[in-house]
C-alpha positions as CSV (number, residue, x, y, z in Angstrom):
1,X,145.5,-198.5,-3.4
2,X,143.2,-197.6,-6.2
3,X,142.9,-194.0,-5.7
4,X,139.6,-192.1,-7.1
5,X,137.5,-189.4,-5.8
6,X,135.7,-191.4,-3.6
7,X,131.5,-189.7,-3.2
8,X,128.2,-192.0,-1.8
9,X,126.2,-191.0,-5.0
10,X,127.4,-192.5,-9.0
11,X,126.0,-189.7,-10.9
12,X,126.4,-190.4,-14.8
13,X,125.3,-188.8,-17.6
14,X,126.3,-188.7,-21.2
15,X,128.5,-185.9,-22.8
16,X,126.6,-183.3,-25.4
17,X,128.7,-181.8,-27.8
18,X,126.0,-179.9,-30.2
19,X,122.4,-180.7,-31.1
20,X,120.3,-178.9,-33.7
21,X,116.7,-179.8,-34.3
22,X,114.2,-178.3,-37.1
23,X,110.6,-177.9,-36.8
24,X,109.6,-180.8,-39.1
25,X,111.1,-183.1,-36.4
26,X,114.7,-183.9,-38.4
27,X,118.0,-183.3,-36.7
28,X,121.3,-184.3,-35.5
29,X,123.5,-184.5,-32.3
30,X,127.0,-185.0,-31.2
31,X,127.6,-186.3,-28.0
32,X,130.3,-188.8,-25.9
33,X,129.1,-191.6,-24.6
34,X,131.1,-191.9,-20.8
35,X,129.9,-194.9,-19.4
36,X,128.9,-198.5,-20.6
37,X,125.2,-197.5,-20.0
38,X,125.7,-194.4,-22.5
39,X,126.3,-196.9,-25.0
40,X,123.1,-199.1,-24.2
41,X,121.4,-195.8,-24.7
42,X,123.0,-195.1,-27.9
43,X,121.8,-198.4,-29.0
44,X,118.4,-197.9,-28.0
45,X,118.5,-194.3,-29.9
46,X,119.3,-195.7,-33.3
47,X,117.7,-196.8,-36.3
48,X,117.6,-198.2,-39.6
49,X,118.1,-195.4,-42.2
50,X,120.1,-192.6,-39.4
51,X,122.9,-191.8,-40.3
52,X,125.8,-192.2,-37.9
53,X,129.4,-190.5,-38.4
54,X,131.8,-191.5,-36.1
55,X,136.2,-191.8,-36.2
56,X,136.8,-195.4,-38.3
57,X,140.6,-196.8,-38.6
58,X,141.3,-198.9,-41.7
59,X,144.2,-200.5,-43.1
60,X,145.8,-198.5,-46.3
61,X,148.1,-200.0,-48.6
62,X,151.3,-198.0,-49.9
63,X,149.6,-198.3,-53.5
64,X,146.1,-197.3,-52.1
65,X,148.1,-193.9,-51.2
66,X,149.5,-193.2,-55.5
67,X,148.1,-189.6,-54.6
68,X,150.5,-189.3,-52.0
69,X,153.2,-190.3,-54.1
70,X,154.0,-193.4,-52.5
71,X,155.7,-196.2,-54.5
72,X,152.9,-198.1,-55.9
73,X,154.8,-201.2,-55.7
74,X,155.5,-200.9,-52.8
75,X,153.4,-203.6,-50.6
76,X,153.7,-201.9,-46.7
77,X,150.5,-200.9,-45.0
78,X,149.5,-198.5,-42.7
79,X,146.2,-197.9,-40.0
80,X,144.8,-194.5,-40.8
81,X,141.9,-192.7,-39.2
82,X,139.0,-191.7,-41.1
83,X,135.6,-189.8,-39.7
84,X,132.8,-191.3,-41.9
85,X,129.5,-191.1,-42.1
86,X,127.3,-194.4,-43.0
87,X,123.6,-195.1,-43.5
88,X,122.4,-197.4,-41.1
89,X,121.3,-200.6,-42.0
90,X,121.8,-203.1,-39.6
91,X,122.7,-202.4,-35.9
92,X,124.3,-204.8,-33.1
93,X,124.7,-204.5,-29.4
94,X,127.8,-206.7,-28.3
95,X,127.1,-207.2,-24.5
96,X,130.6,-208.4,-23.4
97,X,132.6,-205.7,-24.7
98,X,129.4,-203.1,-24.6
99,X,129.9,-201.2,-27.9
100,X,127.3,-200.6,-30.6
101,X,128.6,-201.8,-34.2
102,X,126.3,-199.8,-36.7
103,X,127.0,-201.5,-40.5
104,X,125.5,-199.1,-43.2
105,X,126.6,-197.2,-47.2
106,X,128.6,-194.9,-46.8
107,X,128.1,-191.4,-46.9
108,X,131.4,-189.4,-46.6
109,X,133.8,-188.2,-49.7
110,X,137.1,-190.3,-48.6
111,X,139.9,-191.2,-50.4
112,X,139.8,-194.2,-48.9
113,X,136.4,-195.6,-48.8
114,X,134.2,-195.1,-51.6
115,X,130.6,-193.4,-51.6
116,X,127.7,-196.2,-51.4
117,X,130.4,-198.7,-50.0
118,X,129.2,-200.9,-46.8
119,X,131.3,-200.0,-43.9
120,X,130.5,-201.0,-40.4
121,X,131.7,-198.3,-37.4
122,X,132.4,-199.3,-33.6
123,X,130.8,-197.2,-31.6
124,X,132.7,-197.2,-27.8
125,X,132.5,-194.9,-24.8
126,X,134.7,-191.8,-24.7
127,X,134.6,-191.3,-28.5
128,X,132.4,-189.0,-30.0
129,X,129.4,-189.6,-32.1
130,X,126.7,-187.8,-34.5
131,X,123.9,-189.1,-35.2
132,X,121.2,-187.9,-37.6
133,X,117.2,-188.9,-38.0
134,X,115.0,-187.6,-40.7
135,X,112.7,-187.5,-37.7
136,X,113.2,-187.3,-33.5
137,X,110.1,-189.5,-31.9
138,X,109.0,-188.4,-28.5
139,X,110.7,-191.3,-27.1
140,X,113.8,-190.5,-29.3
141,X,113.8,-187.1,-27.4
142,X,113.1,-188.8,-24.0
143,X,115.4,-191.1,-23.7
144,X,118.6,-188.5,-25.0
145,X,117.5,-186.2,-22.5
146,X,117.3,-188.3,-19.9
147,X,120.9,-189.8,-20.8
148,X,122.1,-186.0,-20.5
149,X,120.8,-185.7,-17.4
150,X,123.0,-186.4,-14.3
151,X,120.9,-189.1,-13.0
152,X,121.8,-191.0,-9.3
153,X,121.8,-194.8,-10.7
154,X,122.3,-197.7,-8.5
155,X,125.3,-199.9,-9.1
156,X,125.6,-203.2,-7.2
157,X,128.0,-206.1,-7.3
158,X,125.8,-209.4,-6.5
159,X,128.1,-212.8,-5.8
160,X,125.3,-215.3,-6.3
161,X,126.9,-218.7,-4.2
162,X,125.4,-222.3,-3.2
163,X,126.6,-225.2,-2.1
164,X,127.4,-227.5,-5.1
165,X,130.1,-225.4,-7.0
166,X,128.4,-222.8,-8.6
167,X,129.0,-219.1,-8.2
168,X,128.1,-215.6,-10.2
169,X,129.4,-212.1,-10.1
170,X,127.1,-209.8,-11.6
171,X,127.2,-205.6,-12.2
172,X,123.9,-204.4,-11.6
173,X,124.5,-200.6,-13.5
174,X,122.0,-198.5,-14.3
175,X,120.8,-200.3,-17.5
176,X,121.9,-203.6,-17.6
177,X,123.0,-206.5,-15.8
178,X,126.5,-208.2,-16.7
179,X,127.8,-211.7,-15.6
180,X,131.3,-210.7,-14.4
181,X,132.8,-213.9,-13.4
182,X,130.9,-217.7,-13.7
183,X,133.1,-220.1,-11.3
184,X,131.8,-223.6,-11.0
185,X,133.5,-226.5,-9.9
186,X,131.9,-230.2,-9.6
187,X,132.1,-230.6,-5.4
188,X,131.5,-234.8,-4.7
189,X,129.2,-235.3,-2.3
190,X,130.4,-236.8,1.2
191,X,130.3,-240.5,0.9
192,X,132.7,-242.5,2.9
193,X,135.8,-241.4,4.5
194,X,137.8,-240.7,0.9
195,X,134.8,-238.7,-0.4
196,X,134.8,-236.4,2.8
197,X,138.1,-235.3,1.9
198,X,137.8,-235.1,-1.5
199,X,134.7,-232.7,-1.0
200,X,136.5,-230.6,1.6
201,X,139.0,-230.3,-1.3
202,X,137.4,-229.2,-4.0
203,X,135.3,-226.9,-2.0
204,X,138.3,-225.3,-0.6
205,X,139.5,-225.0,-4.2
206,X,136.2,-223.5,-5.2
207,X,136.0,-220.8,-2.7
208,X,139.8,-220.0,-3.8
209,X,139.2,-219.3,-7.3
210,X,136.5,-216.8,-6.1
211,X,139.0,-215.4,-3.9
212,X,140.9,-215.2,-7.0
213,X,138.0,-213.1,-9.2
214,X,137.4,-210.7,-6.0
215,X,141.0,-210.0,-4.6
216,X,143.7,-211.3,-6.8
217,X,146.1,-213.2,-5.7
218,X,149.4,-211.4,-5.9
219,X,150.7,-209.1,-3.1
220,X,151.6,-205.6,-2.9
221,X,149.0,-202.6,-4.3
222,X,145.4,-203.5,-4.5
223,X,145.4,-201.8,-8.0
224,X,147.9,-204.5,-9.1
225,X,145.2,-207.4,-7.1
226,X,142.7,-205.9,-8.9
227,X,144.7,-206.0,-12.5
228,X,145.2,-209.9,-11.9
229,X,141.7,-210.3,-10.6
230,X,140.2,-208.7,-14.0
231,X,142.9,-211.1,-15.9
232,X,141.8,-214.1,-14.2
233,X,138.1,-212.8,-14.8
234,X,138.1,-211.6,-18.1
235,X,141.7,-212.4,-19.9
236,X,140.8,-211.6,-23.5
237,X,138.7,-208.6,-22.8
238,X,141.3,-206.7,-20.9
239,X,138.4,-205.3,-19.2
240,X,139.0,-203.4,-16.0
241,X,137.8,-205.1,-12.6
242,X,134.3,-204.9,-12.1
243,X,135.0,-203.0,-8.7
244,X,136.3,-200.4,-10.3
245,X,133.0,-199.3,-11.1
246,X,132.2,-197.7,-7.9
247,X,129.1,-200.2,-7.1
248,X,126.8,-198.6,-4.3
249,X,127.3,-202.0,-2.3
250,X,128.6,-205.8,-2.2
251,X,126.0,-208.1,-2.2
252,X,126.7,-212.3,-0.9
253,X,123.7,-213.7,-1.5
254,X,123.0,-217.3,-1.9
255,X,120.8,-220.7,-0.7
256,X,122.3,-222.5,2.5
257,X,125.7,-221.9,3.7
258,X,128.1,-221.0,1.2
259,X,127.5,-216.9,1.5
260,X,128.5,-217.3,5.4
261,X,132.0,-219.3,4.3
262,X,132.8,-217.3,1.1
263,X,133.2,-214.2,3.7
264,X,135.4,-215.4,5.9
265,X,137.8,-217.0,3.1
266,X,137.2,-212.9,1.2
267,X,138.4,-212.1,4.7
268,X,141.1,-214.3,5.3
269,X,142.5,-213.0,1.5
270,X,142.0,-209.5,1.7
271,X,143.8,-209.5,5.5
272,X,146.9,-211.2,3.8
273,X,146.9,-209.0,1.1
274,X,145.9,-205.5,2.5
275,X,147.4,-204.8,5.8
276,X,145.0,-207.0,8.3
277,X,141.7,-205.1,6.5
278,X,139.3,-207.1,6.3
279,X,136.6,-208.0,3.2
280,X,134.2,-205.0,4.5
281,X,136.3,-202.3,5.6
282,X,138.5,-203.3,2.6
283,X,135.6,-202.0,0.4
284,X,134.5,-199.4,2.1
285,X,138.0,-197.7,2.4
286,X,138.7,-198.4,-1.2
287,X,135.3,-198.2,-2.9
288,X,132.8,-195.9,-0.7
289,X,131.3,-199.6,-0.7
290,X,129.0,-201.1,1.8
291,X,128.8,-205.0,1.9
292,X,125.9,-206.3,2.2
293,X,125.7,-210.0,3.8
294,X,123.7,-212.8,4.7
295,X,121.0,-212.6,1.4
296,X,118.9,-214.9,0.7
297,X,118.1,-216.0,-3.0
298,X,117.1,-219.1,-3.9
299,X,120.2,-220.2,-6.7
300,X,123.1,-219.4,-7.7
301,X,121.3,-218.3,-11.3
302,X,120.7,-214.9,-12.7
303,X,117.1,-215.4,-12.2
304,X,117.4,-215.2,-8.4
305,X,119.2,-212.0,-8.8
306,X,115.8,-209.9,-8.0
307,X,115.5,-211.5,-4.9
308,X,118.7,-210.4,-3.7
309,X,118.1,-207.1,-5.2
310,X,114.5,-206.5,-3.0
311,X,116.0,-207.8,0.3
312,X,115.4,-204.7,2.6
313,X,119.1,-204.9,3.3
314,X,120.2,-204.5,-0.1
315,X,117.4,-201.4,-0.9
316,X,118.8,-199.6,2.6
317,X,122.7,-200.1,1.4
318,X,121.7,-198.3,-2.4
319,X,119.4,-195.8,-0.8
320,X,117.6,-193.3,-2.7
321,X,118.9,-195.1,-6.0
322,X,116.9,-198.2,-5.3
323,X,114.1,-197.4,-7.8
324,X,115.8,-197.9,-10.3
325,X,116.4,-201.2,-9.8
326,X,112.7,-201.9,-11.4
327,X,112.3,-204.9,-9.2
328,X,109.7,-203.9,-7.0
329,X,107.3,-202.9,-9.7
330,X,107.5,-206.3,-11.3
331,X,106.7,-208.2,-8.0
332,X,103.8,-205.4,-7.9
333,X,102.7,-206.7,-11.3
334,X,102.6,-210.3,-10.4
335,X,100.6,-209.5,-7.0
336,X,98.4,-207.2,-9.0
337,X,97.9,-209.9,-12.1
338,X,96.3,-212.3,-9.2
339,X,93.7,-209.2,-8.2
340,X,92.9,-209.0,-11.7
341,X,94.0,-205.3,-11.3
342,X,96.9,-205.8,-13.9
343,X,97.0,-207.4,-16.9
344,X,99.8,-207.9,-19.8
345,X,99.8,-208.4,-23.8
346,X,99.2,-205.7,-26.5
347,X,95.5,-206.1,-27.1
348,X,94.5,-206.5,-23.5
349,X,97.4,-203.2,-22.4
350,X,95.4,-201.1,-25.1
351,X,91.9,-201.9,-24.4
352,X,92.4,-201.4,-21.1
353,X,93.9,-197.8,-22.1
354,X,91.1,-196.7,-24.2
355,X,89.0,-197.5,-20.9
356,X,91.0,-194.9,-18.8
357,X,92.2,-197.9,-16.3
358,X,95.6,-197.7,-17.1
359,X,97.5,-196.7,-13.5
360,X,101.4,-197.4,-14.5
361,X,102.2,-198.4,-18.1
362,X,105.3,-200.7,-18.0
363,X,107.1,-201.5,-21.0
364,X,110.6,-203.2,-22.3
365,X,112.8,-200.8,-24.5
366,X,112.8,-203.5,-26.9
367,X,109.1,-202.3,-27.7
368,X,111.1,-198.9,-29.2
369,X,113.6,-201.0,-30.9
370,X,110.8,-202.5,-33.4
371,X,111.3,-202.8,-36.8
372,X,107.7,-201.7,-37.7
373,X,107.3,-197.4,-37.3
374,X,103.4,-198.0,-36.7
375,X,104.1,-200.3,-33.9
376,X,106.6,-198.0,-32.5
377,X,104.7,-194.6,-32.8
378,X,101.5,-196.1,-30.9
379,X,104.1,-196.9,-27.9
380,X,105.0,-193.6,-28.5
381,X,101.8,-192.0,-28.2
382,X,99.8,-194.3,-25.4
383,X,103.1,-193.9,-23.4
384,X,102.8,-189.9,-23.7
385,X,98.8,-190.2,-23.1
386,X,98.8,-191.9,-20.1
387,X,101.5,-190.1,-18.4
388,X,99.5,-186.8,-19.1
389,X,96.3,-188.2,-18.1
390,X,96.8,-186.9,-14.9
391,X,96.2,-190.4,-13.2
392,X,99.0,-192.5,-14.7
393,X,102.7,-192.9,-14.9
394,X,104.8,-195.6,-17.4
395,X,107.9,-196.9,-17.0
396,X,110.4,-198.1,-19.7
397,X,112.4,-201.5,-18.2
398,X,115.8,-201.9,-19.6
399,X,116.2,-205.5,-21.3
400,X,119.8,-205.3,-20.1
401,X,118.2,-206.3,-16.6
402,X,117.1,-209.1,-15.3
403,X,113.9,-207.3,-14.5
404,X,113.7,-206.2,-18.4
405,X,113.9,-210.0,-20.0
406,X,111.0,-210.9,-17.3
407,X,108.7,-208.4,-18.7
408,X,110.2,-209.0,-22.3
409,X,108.7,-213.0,-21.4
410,X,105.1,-211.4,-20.9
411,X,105.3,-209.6,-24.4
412,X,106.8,-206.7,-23.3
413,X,103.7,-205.1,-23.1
414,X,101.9,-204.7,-19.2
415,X,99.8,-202.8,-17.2
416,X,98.8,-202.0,-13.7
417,X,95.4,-200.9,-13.3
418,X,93.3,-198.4,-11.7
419,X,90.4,-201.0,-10.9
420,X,89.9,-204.8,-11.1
421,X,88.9,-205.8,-15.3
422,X,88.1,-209.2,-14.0
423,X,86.3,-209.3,-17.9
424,X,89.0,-208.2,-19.8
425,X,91.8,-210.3,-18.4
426,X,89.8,-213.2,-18.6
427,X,89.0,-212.8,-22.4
428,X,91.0,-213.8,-25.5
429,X,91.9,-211.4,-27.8
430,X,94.4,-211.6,-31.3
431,X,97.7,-210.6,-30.7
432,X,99.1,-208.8,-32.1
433,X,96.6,-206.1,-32.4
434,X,96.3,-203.9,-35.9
435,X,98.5,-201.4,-35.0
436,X,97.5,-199.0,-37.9
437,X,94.0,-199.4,-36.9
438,X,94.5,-198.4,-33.3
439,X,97.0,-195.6,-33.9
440,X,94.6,-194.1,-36.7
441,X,91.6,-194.5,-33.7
442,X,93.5,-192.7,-31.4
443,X,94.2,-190.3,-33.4
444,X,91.4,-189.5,-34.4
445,X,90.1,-188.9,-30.4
């Protein structure tokens, strides 16, 4: 068995090592990123121009090391570990290993690596990292806050299935959304006596390599299951299982019959392999994990994940964690759009700010991660208005979900309104606005 402290709430929250802030708004902390979502927030926290000093290795040679007294002829290497310090000028998220590469000049004295020098550090969970701004934004402080705090999030495994050979795992976490597995195999269709077998075949092969992905296929120890499951998954990576995540539920969801037959084969498997158990208390006893069955979504794609994710059996299995799942709101947005009581794009979101109609502000983090400071501080400030305004609320959607991209699709940029602006969401306006103009407006209010 995998053996953890089993408890019916994933509570995460990112390590803080020290902070220090000054009154003109610059400052620096230290902190250890824990969990894969930690590092999407670090990503969403830097910048071009912080600087970010973390633990680098790089490969000396003997002669690099003269100093030392080391035989400059001599041609052996060594890794060595350097903390360094670089100016950031270019960052990258790298979603299938989820670590943050941050490529900037150097800023540290080293023997090593010289002062002004590009150097790119990998910034991965469990490994500390500082990171300094000439000046903390309100939503700079929000969001490290709220990565400090120990926040229930919802985590849910979702096995998208249909009936032509096409099947997706994906982790649902707290701030993004991560194909785990893709299995696809071409199933013929039943056409004659030869092509009835042949179907039955390659079905039966299909559901086996998902099997495969869930359970393993060895005997013995579900840890050593899991270990070939996450192989089979993920080889290169050397990720662990995506079970080992501690996912609130288990969700089969899928068009026509394929979700009812995938369970009993997960059955039949996880009897063989785990002393009769089967699929549900299997998850339950292992992973504090309730399975939730029987969903209906319309694909096998990512983009029917939502509907698996708003099924009332899938919000009662995650509980109290369900609103963070975003998906909800978005369905409220589209209902609301058709009311003419919501609206979406720049222009039209701020307009219908500066009218006081603004009853939930929704926005994609990719709106923070803008190049362009004017841009970002009007965000900044609009977000911070309307959620003292006493009437409205905003809420940040995570581009690492499903949810996030769809809003991302509508500019990033939406509201939900107070009132019906039948006028307004009719009309054309330029986008994108004059963000300078606006910002210097309000302002000036």
């Amino acid at each position: 068995m995998l053996f953890r402290e089993r408890s019916n709430n994933r509570i995460h929250f990112m390590k803080l090592i020290h902070e220090k802030f000054e009154r003109d708004g610059k400052g620096s902390v230290k902190c250890t990123p824990e969990t894969e979502d930690d590092m999407w927030d670090v990503y969403n926290l830097l910048k071009v121009d912080d600087i970010v000093h973390a633990t680098a290795t790089r490969k000396v040679k003997a002669s690099e090391m003269e100093s030392s007294g080391a035989n400059v002829r001599d041609t052996s290497s060594k890794v060595i570990k350097l903390n360094l310090g670089v100016k950031v000028t270019s960052i990258d998220w790298d979603p299938d290993l989820s670590l943050v590469r941050v490529s900037g000049r150097n800023q540290t004295v080293s023997e090593y690596v010289k002062q002004g020098a590009m150097h790119t550090l990998e910034l991965t969970t469990h490994k500390a990292v500082t990171i300094e701004k000439s000046e903390w934004d309100g939503e700079d402080v929000r969001r490290f806050r709220k990565a400090l705090e120990p926040n229930v999030q919802a985590t849910i495994v979702a096995m998208l299935i249909s009936d032509v050979g096409e099947c997706r795992i994906v982790l649902c976490g707290g701030a993004r959304t991560t194909v785990v597995a893709k299995i696809e195999r071409s199933i013929p269709k039943k056409k004659g006596v030869g092509a009835v077998v042949g179907h039955e075949k390659q079905l039966g092969k299909f559901y086996e390599d998902i099997c495969d992905a869930v359970l393993g296929s060895g005997s013995g120890h579900a840890s050593s299951s899991l270990s070939a499951a996450a192989a089979t998954t993920d080889e290169k990576k050397k990720k662990k299982h995506f079970l080992e995540n501690c996912p609130n539920c288990f969700v089969i969801a899928g068009p026509g019959f394929g979700k009812e037959n995938i369970l009993q084969k997960l059955n039949e498997r996880s009897q063989k392999l785990y002393s009769g158990k089967t699929f549900e208390s299997w998850l339950k006893s292992s992973f504090d994990c309730v399975l939730v069955k029987n969903v209906r979504a319309s694909s096998a794609h990512v983009g029917a994940l939502l509907e698996a994710l708003k099924d009332p059996s899938t919000r009662k299995a995650v509980g109290a964690a369900a609103e963070t799942l975003d998906a909800d709101v978005l369905e409220q947005l589209y209902a609301e759009i058709e009311k003419y009581k919501a609206l979406y794009g720049p222009s039209h979101v701020l307009k219908a700010f500066k009218e006081g109609a603004i009853k939930m502000l929704l926005l994609s983090d990719d709106v923070f991660r803008t190049k362009d400071p004017i841009e970002r501080k009007l965000w900044t400030k609009v977000r911070e208005d309307v959620e003292n305004s006493g009437f409205g609320s905003a809420r940040v959607f995570s581009t690492g979900h499903e949810s996030g991209e769809r809003l991302k699709q509508l500019t990033g940029v939406a509201a939900i309104l107070r009132f019906p602006m039948e006028e307004l969401v009719e009309s054309e306006l330029p986008n994108p606005p004059d963000y300078k103009k606006w910002l210097e407006d309000l302002s000036d209010d």
